[in-house]
N, C-alpha and C positions, 0 to 999 in steps of 0.2 A: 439513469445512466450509472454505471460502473464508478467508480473513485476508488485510486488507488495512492493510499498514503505511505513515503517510505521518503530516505535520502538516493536519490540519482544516484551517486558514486555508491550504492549496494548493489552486489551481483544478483542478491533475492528479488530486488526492484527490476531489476534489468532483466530479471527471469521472464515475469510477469508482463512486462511491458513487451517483450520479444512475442511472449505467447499471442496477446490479443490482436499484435498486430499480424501473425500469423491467420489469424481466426477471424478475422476483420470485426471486433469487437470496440466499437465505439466508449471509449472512457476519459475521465478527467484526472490529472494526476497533481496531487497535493506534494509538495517538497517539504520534509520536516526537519530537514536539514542538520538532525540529531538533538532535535528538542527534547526535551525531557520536561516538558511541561504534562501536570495532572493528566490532560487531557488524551496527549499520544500515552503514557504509559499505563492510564488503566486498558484502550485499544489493545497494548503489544507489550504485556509485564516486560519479556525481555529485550526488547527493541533493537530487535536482530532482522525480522521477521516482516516483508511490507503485511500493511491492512489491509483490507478491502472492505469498500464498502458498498453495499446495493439499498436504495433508497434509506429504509434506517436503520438495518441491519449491516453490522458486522460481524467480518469474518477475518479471521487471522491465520494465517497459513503457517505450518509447522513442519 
């Protein structure tokens, strides 16, 4: 399944979430809430940007 990591109140997140459910694309959405924990900023150096994730690959959207 899809995962998509980002803060709700970003208009990139809100891109992405509009699209899927356009596409009827089943996914789970993680709130990062503007962490800056290791973890979200090796995903998204400039954490502007939601993740995605598909099983154990990610993808960052530019």
């Amino acid at each position: 399944m899809l995962q998509i990591r980002g803060k709700a109140s970003s208009i990139n997140v809100r891109k992405v979430l509009w699209t899927c459910a356009e596409l009827d694309i089943q996914f789970e959405r993680q709130d990062t809430q503007g962490s800056v924990s290791p973890e979200n900023v090796s995903q998204t150096t400039t954490m502007i940007v939601p993740t995605l994730r598909v099983g154990m690959q990610f993808v960052t959207l530019r």
